[in-house]
C-alpha positions as CSV (number, residue, x, y, z in Angstrom):
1,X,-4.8,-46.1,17.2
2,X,-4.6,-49.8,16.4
3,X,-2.7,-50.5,13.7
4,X,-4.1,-53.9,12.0
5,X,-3.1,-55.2,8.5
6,X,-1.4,-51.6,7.5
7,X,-4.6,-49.7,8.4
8,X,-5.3,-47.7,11.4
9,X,-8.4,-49.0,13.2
10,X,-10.5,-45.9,14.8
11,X,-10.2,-46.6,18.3
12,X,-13.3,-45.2,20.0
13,X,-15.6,-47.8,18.1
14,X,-16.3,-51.7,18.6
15,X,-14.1,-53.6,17.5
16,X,-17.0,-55.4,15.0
17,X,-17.1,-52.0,13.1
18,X,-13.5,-51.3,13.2
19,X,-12.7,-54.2,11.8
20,X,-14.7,-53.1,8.6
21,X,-12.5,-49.9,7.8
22,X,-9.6,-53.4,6.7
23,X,-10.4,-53.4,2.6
24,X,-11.9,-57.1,2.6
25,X,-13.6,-57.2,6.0
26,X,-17.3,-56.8,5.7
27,X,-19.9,-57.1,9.0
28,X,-19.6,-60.8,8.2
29,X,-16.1,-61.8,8.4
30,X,-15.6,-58.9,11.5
31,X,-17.6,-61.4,13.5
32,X,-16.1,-64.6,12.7
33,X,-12.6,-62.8,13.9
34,X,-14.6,-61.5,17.0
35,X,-15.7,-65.3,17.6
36,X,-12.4,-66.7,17.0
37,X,-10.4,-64.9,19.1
38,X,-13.5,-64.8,21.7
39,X,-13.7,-60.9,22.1
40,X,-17.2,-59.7,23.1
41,X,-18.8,-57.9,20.3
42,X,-19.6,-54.4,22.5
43,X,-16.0,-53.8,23.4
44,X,-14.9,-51.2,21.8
45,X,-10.7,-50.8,20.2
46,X,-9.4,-48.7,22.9
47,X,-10.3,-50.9,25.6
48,X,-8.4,-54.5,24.1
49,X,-5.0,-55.4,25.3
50,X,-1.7,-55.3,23.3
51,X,-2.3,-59.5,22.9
52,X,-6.1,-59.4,22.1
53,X,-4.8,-56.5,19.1
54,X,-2.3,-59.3,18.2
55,X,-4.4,-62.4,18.1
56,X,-7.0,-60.4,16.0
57,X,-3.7,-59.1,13.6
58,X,-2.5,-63.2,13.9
59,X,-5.7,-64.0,12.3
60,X,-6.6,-61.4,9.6
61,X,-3.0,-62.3,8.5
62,X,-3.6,-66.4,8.5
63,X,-7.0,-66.7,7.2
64,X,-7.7,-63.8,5.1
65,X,-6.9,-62.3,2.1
66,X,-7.2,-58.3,2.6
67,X,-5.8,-55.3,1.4
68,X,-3.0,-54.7,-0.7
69,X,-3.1,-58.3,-1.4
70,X,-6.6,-58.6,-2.5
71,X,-7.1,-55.6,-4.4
72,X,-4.1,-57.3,-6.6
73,X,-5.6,-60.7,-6.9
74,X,-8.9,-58.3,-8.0
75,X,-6.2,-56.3,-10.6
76,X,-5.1,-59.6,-11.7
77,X,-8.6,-61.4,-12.8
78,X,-9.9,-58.1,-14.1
79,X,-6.6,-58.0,-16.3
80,X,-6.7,-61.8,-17.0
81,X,-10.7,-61.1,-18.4
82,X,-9.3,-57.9,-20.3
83,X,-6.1,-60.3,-22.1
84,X,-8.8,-63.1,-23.3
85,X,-11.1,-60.6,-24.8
86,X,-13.8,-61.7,-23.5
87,X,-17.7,-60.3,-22.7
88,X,-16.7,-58.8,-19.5
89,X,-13.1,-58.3,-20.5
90,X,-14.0,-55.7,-23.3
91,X,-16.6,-54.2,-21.6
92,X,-14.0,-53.9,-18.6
93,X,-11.3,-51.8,-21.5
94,X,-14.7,-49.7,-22.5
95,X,-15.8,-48.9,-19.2
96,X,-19.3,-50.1,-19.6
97,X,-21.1,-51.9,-16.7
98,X,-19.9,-55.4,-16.9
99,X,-23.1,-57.1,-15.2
100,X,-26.0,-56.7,-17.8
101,X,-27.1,-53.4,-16.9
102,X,-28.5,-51.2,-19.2
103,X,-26.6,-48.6,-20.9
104,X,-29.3,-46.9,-22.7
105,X,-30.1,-44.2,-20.0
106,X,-28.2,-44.5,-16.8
107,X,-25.0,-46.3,-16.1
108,X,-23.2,-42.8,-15.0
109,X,-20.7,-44.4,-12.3
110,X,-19.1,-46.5,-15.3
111,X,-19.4,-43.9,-18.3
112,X,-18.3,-40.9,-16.1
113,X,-20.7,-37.3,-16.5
114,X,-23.0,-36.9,-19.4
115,X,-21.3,-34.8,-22.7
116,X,-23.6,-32.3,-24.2
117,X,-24.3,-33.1,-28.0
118,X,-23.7,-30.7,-30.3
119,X,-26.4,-29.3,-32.0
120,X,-29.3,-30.9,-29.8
121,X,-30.8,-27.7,-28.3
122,X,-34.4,-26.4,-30.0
């Protein structure tokens, strides 16, 4: 297994996908790294060299901000909004949906599972 930014890469897919299991690596930015370190996009991880593994670790680490590093930068504006008590920063302490969704019905991922009212059953 490649190891690449702290995360082990699966090794029997190419390199384009792999490259997405890094938090902060999308489709997108897999295929910039592909073009910049000129690795064709069908070969998979378990056929790239020690220095192709390198270059593509070289790069994640000088152009991009991934893992630990960006879920704290993420941590830190979330906490920043909560401080100011702002819109979003409350809604963020509630757990509400911060982006104008509805709240009426729906909105389960933020409020967690529904709790039975007392008293509603006839």
């Amino acid at each position: 297994m490649a190891r690449i930014a702290g995360v082990n890469i699966p090794t029997n897919k190419r390199v384009e996908i792999a490259l997405c299991y890094i938090h902060g690596i999308g489709s997108t930015k897999a295929k910039e790294i592909c073009a910049k370190v000129s690795i064709p996009p069908e070969r998979r991880v378990n056929e790239l060299s020690d220095a192709e593994v390198l270059q593509i670790r070289e790069t994640i680490d000088r152009d991009y901000m991934v893992e630990g590093d960006l879920r704290r930068d993420v941590a830190m504006n979330i906490k920043r909004l909560m401080d100011l008590g702002c819109y979003r920063g409350l809604r963020h302490r509630r757990g509400l949906p911060v982006r104008g969704q509805r709240t009426h019905t729906n909105a389960r991922t933020r409020k967690g599972p529904a709790r039975a009212i007392a008293g509603k059953k006839k």
